[in-house]
KEZA-22362 format. One record per residue (C-alpha): residue in three letters; chain; y, x negated, z. Coordinates in steps of 0.001 Angstrom, whole numbers, plus 500000, padded with zeros to 6 digits. Example, Ala and Ser with C-alpha at 12.3 -4.5 7.8 and 13.67 -1.06 7.14 Angstrom:
<dotis>
<doti residuo="ALA" cadena="A" py="495500" px="487700" pz="507800"/>
<doti residuo="SER" cadena="A" py="498940" px="486330" pz="507140"/>
</dotis>
This chain:
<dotis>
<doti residuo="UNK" cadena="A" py="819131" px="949250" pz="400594"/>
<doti residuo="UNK" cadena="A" py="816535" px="947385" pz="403241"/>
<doti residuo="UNK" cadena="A" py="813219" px="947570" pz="402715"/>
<doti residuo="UNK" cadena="A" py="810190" px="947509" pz="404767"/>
<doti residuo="UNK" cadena="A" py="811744" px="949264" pz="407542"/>
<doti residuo="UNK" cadena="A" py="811461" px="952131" pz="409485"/>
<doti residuo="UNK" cadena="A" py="812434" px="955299" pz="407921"/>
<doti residuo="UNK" cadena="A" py="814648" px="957534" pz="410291"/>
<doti residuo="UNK" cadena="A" py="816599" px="960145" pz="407655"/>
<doti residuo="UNK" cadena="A" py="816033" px="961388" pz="404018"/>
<doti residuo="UNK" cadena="A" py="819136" px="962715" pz="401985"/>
<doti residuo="UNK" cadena="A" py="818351" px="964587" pz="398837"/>
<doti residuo="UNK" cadena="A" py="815213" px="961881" pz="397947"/>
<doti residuo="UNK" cadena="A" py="816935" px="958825" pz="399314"/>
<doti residuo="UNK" cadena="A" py="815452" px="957371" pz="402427"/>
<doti residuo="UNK" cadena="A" py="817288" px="955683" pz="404975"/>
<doti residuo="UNK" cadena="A" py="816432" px="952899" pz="407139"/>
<doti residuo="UNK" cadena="A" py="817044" px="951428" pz="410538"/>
<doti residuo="UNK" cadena="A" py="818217" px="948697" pz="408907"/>
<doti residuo="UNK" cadena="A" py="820805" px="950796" pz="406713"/>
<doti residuo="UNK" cadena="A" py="821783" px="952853" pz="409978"/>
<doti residuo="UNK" cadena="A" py="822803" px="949767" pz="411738"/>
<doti residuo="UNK" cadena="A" py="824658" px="948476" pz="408673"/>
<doti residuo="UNK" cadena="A" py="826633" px="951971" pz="408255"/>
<doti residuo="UNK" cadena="A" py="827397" px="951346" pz="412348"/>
<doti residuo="UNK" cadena="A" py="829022" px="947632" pz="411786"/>
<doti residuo="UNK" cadena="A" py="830969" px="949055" pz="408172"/>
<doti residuo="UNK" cadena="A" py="832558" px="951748" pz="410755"/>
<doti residuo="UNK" cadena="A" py="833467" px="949407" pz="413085"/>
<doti residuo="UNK" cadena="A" py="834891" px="946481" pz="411107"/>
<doti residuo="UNK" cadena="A" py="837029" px="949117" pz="409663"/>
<doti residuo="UNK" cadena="A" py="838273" px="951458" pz="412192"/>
<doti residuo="UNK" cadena="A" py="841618" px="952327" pz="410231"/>
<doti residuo="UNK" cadena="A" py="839372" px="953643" pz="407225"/>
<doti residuo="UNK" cadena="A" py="839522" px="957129" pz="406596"/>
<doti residuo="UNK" cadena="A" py="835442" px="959259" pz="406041"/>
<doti residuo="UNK" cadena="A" py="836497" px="958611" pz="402148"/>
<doti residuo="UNK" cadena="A" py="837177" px="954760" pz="402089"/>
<doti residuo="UNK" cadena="A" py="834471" px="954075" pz="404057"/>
<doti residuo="UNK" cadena="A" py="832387" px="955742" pz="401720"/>
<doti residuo="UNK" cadena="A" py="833472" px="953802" pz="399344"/>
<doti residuo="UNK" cadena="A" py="832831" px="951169" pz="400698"/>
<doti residuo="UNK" cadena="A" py="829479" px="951857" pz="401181"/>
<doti residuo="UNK" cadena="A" py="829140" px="952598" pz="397242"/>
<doti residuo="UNK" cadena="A" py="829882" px="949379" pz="396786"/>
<doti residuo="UNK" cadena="A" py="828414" px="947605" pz="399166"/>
<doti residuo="UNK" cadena="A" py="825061" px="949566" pz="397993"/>
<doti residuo="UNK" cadena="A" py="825833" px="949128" pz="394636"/>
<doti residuo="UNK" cadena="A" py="825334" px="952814" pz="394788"/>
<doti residuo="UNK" cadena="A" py="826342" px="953897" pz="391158"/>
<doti residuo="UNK" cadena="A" py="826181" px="956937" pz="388435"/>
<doti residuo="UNK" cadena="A" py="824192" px="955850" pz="385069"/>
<doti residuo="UNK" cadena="A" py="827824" px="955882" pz="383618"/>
<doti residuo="UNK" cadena="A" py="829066" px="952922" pz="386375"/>
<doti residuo="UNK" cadena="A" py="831307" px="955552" pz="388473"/>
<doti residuo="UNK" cadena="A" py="830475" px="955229" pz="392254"/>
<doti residuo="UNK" cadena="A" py="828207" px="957906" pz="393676"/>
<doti residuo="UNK" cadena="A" py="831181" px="959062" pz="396006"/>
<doti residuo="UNK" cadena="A" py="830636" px="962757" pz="396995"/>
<doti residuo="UNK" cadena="A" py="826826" px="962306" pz="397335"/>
<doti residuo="UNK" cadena="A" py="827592" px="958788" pz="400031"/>
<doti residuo="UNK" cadena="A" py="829917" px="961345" pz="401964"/>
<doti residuo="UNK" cadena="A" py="827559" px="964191" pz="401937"/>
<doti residuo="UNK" cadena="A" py="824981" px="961332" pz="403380"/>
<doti residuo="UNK" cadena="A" py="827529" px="960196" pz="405789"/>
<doti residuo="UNK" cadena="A" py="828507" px="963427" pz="406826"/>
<doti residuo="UNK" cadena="A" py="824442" px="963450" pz="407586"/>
<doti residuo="UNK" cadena="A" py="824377" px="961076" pz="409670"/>
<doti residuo="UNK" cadena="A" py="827013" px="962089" pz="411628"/>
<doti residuo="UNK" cadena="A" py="825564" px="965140" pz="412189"/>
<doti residuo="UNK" cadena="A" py="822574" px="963954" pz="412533"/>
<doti residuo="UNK" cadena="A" py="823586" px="961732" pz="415453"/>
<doti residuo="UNK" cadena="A" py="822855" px="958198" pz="413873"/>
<doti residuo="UNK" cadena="A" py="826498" px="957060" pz="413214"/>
<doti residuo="UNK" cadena="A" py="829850" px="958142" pz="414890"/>
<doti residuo="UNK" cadena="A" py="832387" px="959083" pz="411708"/>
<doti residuo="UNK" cadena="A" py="835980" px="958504" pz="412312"/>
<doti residuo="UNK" cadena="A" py="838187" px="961756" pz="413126"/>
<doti residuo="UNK" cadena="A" py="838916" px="963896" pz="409538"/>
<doti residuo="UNK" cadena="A" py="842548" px="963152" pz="408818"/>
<doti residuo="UNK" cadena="A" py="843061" px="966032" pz="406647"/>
<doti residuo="UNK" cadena="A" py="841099" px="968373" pz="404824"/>
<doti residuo="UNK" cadena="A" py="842272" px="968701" pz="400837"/>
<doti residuo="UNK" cadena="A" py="842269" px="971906" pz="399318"/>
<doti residuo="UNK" cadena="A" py="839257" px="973015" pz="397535"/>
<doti residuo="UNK" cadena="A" py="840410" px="973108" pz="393692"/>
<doti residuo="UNK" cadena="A" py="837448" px="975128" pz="392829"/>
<doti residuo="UNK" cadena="A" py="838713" px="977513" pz="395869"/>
<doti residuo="UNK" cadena="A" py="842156" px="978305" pz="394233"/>
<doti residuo="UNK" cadena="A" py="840876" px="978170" pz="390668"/>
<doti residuo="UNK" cadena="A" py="842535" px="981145" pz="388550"/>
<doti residuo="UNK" cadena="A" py="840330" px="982886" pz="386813"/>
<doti residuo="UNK" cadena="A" py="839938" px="982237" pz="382798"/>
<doti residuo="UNK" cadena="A" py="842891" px="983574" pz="380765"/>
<doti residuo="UNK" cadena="A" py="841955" px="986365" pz="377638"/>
<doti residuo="UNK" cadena="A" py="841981" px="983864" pz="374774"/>
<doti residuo="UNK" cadena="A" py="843838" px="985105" pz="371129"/>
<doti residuo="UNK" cadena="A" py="841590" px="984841" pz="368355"/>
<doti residuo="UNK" cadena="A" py="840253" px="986294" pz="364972"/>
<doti residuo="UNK" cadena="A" py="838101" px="989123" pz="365938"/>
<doti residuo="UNK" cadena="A" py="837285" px="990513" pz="362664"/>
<doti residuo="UNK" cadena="A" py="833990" px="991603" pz="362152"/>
<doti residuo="UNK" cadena="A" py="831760" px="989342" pz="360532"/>
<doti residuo="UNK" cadena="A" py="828187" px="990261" pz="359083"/>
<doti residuo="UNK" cadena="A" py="825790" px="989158" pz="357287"/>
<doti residuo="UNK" cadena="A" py="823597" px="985737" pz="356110"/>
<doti residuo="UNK" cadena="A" py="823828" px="982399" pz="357218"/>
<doti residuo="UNK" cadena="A" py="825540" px="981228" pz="354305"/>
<doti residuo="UNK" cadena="A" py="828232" px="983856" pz="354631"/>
<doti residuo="UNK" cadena="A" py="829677" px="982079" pz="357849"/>
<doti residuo="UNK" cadena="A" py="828622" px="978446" pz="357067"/>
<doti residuo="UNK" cadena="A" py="828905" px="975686" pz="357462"/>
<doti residuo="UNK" cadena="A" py="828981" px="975448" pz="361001"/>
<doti residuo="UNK" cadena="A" py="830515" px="972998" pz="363060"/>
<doti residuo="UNK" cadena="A" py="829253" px="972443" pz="367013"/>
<doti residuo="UNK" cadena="A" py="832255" px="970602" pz="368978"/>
<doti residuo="UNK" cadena="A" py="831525" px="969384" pz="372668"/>
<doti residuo="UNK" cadena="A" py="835097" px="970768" pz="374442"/>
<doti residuo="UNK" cadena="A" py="834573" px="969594" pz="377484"/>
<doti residuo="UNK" cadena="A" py="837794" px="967631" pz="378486"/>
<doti residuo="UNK" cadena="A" py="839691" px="968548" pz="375696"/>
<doti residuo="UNK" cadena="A" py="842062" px="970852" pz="374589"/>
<doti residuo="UNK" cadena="A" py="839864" px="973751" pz="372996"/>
<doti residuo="UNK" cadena="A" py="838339" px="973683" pz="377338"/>
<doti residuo="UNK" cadena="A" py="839995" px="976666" pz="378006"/>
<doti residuo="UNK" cadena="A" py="839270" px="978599" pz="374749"/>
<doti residuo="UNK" cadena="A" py="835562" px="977972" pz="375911"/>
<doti residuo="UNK" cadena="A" py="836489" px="979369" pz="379332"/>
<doti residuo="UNK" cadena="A" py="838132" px="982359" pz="378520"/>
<doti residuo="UNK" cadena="A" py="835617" px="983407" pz="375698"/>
<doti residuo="UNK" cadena="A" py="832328" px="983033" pz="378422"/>
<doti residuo="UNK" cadena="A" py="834650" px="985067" pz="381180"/>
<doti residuo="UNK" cadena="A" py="835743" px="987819" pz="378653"/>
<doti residuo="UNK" cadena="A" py="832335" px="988464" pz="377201"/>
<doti residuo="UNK" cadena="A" py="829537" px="986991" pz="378436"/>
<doti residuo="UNK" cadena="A" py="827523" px="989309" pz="380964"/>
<doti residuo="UNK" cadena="A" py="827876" px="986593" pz="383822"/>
<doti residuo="UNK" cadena="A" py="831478" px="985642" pz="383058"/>
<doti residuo="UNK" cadena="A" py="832471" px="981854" pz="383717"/>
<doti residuo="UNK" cadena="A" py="831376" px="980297" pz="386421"/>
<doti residuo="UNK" cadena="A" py="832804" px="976750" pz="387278"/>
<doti residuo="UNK" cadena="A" py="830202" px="973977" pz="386829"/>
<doti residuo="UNK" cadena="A" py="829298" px="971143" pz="389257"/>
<doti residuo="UNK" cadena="A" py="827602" px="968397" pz="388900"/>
<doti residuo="UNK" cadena="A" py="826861" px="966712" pz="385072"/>
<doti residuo="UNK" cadena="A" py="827895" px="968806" pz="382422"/>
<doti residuo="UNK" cadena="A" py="828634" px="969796" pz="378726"/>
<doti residuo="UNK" cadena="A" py="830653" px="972548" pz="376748"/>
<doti residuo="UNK" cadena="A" py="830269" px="973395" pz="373305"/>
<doti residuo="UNK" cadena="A" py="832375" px="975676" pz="371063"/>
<doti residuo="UNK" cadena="A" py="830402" px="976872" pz="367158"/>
<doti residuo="UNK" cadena="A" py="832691" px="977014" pz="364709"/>
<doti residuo="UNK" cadena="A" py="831811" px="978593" pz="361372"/>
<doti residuo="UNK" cadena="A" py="833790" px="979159" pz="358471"/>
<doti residuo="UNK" cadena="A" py="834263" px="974642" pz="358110"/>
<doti residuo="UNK" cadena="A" py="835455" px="974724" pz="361536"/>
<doti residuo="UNK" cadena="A" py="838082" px="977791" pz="361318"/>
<doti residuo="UNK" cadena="A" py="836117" px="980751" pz="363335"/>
<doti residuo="UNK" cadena="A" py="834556" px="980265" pz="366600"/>
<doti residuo="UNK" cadena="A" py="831347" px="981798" pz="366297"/>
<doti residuo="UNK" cadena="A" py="829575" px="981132" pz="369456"/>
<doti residuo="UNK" cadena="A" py="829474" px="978747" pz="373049"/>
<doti residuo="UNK" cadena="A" py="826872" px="977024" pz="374871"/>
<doti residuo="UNK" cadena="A" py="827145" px="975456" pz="378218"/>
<doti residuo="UNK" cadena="A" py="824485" px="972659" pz="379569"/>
<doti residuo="UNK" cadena="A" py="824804" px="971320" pz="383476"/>
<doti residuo="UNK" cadena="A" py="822185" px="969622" pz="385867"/>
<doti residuo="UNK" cadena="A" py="818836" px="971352" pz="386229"/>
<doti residuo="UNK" cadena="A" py="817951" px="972939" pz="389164"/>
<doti residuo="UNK" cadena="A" py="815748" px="970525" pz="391979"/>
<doti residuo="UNK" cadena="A" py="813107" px="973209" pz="392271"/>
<doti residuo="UNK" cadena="A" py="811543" px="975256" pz="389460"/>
<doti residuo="UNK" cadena="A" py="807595" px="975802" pz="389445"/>
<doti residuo="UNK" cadena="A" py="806944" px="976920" pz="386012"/>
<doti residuo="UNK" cadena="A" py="808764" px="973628" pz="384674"/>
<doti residuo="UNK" cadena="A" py="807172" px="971350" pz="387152"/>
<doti residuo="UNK" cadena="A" py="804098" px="972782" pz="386774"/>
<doti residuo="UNK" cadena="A" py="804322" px="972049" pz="382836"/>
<doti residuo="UNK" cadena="A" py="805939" px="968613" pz="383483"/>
<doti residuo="UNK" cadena="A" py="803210" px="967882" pz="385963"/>
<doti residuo="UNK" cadena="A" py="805505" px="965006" pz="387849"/>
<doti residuo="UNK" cadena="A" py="805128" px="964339" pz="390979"/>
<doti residuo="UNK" cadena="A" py="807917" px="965356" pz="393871"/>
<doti residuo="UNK" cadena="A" py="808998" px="961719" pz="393735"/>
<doti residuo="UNK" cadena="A" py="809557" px="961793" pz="390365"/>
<doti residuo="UNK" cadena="A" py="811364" px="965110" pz="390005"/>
<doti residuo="UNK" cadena="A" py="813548" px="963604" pz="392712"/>
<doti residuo="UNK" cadena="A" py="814485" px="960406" pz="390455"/>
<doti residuo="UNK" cadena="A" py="813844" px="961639" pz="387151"/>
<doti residuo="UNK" cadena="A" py="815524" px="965807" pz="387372"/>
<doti residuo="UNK" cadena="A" py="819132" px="963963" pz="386014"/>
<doti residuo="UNK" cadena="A" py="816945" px="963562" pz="382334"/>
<doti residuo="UNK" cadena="A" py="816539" px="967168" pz="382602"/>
<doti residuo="UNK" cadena="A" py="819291" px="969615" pz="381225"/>
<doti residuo="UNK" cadena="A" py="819634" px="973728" pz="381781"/>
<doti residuo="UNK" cadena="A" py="821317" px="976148" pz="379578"/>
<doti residuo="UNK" cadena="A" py="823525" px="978123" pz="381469"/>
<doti residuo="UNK" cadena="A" py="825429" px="980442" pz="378883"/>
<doti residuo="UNK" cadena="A" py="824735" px="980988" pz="375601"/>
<doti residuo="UNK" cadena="A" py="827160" px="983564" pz="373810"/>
<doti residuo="UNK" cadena="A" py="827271" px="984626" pz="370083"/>
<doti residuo="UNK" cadena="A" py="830797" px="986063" pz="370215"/>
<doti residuo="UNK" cadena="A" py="830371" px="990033" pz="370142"/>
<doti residuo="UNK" cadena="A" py="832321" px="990871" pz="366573"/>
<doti residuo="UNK" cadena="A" py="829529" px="988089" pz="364989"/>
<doti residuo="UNK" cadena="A" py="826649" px="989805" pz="363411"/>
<doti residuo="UNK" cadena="A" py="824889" px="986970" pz="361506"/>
<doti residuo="UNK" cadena="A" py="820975" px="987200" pz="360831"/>
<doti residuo="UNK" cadena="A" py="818750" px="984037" pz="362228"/>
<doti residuo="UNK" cadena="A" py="822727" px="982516" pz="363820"/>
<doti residuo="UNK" cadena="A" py="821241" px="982858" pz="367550"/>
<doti residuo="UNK" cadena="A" py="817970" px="980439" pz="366748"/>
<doti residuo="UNK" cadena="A" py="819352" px="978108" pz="363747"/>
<doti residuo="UNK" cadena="A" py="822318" px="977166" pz="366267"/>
<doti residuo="UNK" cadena="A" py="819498" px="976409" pz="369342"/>
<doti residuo="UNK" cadena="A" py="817599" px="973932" pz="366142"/>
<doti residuo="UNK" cadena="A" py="820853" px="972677" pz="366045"/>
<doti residuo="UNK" cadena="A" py="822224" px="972006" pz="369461"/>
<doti residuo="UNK" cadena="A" py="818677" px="970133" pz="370600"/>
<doti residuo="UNK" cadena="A" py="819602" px="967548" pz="367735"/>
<doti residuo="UNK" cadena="A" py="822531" px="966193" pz="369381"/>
<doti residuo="UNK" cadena="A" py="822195" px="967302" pz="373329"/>
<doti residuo="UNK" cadena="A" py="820451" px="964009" pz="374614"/>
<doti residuo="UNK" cadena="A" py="822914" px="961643" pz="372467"/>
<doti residuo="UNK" cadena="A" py="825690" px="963823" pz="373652"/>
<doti residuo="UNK" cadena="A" py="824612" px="963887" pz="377387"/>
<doti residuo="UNK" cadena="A" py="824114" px="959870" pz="376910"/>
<doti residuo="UNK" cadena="A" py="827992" px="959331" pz="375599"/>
<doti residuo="UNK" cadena="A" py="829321" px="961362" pz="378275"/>
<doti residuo="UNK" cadena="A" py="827034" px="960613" pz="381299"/>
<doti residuo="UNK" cadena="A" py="825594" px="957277" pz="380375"/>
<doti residuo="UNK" cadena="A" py="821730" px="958351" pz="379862"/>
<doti residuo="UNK" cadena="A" py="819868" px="960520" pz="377952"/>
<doti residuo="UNK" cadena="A" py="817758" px="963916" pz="378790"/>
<doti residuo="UNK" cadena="A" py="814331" px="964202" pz="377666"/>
<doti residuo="UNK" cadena="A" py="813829" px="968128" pz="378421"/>
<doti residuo="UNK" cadena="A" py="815722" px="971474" pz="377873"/>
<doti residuo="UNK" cadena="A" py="815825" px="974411" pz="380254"/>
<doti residuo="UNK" cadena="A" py="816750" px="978337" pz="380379"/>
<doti residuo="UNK" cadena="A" py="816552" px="981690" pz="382123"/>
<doti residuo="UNK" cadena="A" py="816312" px="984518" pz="380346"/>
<doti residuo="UNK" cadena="A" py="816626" px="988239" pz="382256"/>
<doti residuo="UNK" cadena="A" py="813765" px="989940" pz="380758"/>
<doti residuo="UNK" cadena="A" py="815034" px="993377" pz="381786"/>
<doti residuo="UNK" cadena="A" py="818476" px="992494" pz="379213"/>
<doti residuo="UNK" cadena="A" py="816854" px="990009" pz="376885"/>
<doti residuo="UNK" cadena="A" py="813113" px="989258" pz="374617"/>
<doti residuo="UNK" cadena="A" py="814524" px="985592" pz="374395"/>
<doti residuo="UNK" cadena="A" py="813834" px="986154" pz="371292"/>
<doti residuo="UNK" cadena="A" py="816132" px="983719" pz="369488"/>
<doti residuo="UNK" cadena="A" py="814831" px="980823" pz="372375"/>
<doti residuo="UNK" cadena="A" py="811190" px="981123" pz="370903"/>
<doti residuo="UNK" cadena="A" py="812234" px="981961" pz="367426"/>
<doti residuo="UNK" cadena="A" py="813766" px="978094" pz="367980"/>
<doti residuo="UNK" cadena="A" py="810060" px="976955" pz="369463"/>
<doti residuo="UNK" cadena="A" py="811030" px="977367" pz="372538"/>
<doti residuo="UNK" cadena="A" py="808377" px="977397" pz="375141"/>
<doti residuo="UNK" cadena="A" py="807931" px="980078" pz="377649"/>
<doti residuo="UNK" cadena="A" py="807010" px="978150" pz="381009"/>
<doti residuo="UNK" cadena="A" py="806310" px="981204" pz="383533"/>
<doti residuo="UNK" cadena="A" py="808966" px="983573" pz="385865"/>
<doti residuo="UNK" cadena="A" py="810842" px="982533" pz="388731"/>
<doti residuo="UNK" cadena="A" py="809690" px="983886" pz="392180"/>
<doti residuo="UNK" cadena="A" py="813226" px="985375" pz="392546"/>
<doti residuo="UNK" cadena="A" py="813906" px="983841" pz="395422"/>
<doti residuo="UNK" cadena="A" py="816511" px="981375" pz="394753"/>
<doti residuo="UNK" cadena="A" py="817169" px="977560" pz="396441"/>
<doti residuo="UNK" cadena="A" py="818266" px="978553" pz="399703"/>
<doti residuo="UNK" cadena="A" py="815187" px="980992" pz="400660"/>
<doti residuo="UNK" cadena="A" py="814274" px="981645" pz="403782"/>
<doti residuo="UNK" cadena="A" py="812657" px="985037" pz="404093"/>
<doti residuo="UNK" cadena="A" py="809676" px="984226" pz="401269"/>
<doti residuo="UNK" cadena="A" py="810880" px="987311" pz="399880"/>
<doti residuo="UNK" cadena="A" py="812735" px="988110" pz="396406"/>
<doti residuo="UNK" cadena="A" py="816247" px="988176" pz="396432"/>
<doti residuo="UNK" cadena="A" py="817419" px="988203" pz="392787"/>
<doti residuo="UNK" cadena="A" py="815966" px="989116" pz="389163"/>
<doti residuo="UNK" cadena="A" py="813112" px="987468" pz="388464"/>
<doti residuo="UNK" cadena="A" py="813720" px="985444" pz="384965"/>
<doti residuo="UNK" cadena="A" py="811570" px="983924" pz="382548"/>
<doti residuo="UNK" cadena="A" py="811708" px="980251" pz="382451"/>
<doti residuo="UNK" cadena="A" py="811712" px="978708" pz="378671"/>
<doti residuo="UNK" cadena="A" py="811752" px="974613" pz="377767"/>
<doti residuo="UNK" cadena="A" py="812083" px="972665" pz="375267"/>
<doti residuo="UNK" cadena="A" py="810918" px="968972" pz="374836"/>
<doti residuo="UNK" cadena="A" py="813815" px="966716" pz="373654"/>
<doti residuo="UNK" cadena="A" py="811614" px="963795" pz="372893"/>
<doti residuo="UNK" cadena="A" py="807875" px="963755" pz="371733"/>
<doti residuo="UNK" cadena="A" py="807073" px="961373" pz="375198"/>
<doti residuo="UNK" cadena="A" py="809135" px="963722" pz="377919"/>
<doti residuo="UNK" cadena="A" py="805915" px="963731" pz="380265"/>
<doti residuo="UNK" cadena="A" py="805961" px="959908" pz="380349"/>
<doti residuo="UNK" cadena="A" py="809574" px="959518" pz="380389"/>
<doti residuo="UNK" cadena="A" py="810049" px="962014" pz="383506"/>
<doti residuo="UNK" cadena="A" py="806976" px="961353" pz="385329"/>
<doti residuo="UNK" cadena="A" py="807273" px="957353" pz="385510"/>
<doti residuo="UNK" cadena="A" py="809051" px="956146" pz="388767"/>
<doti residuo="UNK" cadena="A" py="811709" px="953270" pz="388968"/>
</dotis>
């Protein structure tokens, strides 16, 4: 992208020129056949605008695109057609058949356990049914950078529990706050931040100190995980927990760090006034230099 010029739109932290305006303008026209996707596209790669894993950034150039169009500063090609929405059609997760035997007891009595990253593999759906058949907020599609993981205990035989990770929210006070970064940097550096979505000890497990020793575990392996998949790391760990249904006391047991409460007012406020539970917020560093890693700009 040009530098030195004159600023005219901003989408989601990325500032666009004049300059980059008029170059979007003579892309459309030298290729009027293109459909709104090729062109962007295009654009990826004449921007060498990439993910840290090399795969073109192509929803977030069409959602910039799309901008601009509506923005007035470039004139888009007619849509051609209009795909359907998978995530609009997607069945809900099937019941999943399983060993639900009770099990109680120590840690030894269901070791050794096993954590397996299913995302993208066959044991996907397992995960997916288990969260929407007993987890209070049932499955919920994810979007954006993401990771599944299925506990096994018994030397991998029993699943025992499941944890989903995805991108951090943009906004959160009590995190920034403790991160101190700057709005720049949040806007460069939230991708090295993961949240904790679901976390689910399977409801027939009863197994003292499971909740908390699996958390130790998980944090171990998340950031080398997240780099394999995603091509970078993440320095910092994120949760909710609903105080008026759980202590988090598992989450601090595992030295987690409670960070503050959420105003309840969610991303899309515009009223200033609570709209949803308020949650506590609880981190955890990944790496002993997080505040340097996530507050340094590129």
């Amino acid at each position: 992208m040009h530098r030195g010029m004159e600023v005219v739109f901003t989408f989601r932290g990325r500032r666009v020129t004049d300059s980059d305006v008029a170059f979007i303008r003579e892309l459309i026209a030298a290729h009027p056949q293109m459909s709104r996707r090729a062109l962007s596209g295009k654009l990826c790669e004449a921007w060498h605008w990439v993910q840290p894993n090399g795969h073109p950034r192509a929803m977030v150039c069409r959602g910039l695109m799309l901008a601009l169009h509506r923005a007035g500063h470039i004139e888009l090609p007619m849509v051609r057609c209009t795909p359907p929405n998978p995530l609009g059609r997607r069945a809900r997760p099937a019941r999943v058949e399983l060993d639900r035997t009770a099990l109680r007891g120590e840690l030894a009595d269901v070791g050794p356990l096993t954590l397996r990253q299913v995302r993208r593999c066959h044991e996907e759906a397992l995960f997916n049914g288990l969260i929407e058949e007993h987890h209070y907020l049932g499955y919920t599609q994810p979007v954006g950078e993401h990771l599944k993981y299925l506990v096994y205990g018994h030397g991998g035989e029993r699943p025992v529990a499941c944890l989903a990770w995805s991108s951090a929210p943009r906004h959160l006070g009590p995190r920034d706050r403790f991160i101190g970064w700057s709005a720049e940097a949040r806007r460069q550096n939230i991708r090295f931040v993961a949240y904790n979505t679901r976390f689910l000890i399977l409801p027939w497990i009863e197994i003292s100190c499971l909740a908390s020793h699996i958390l130790g575990r998980m944090v171990r392996v998340l950031s080398s995980d997240w780099q394999r998949v995603y091509g970078h790391p993440v320095y910092f760990a994120e949760t909710f927990v609903d105080p008026t249904r759980f202590a988090g006391t598992c989450y601090r047991a595992a030295n987690w760090v409670l960070l503050g409460r959420t105003t309840g007012r969610g991303k899309a406020d515009q009223t200033n006034q609570p709209n949803r539970p308020l949650k506590d917020v609880l981190g955890y560093a990944l790496s002993k230099r997080f505040r340097e890693q996530l507050s340094g700009l590129r």
